[in-house]
C-alpha positions in Angstrom: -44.7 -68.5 108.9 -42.8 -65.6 110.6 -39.3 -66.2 108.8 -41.4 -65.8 105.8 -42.9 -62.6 106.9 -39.6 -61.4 107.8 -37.9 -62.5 104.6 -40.5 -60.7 103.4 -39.9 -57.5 104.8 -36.5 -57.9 104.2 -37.1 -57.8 100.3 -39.9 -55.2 101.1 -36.8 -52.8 102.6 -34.0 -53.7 100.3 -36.7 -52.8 97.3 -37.4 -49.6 99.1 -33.8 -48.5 100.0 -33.3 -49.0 95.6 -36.4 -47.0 94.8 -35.3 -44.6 97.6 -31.7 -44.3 96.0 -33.4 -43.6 92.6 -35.8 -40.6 93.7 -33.1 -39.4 95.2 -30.5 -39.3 92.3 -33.3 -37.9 90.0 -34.5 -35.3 92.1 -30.5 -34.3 92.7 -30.1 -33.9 89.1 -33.4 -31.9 88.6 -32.7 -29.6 91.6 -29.0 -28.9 89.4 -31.3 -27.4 86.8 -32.2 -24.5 88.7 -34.2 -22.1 87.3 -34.0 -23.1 84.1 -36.8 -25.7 85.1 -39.8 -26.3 82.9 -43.1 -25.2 85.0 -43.9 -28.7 84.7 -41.2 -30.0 86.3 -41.1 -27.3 89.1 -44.5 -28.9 89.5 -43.4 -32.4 89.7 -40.6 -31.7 91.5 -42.6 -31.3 95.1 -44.6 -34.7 94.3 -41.2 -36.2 93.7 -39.8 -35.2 96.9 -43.4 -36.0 99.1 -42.6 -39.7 97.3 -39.1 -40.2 98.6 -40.1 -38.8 102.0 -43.2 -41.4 102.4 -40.7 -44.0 101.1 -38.1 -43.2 103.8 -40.8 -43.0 106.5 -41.8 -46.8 104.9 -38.4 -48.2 104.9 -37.7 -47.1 108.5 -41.1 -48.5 109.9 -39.9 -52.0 108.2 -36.4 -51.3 109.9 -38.2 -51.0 113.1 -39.9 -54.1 112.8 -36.6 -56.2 111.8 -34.5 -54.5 114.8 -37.2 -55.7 116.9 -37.3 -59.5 115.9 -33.7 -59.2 116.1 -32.7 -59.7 112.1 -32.3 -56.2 110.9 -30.1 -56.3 107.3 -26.6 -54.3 107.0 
């Protein structure tokens, strides 16, 4: 039951690290634009950023958990 949890998390982080990596290349290339933004994506832009944050705050509470049980992923 708890190396299924754990393999669990596991997926859970390395899902989060990808989706982290993504929000982070997109809001890279949007902050690039300068500007030049539309006002709709100088509005989206914050909401974009609040999402990355809340998944990097995630992904570290998951890391936590695995350092703790001792199989933490590289």
């Amino acid at each position: 039951m708890v190396a299924k949890l754990l393999g669990a998390l596991q997926g859970m982080l390395q899902a989060g690290i990808v989706q982290l990596n993504e929000r982070q290349e997109a809001i890279d290339s949007w902050d690039q634009w300068g500007p030049s933004r539309s006002k709709a994506l100088t509005l989206y832009l914050p909401i974009e950023r609040s999402a990355a944050i809340g998944i990097a705050q995630r992904n570290q509470a998951i890391r936590e958990v695995l350092e703790r049980c001792g199989k933490i992923i590289s």
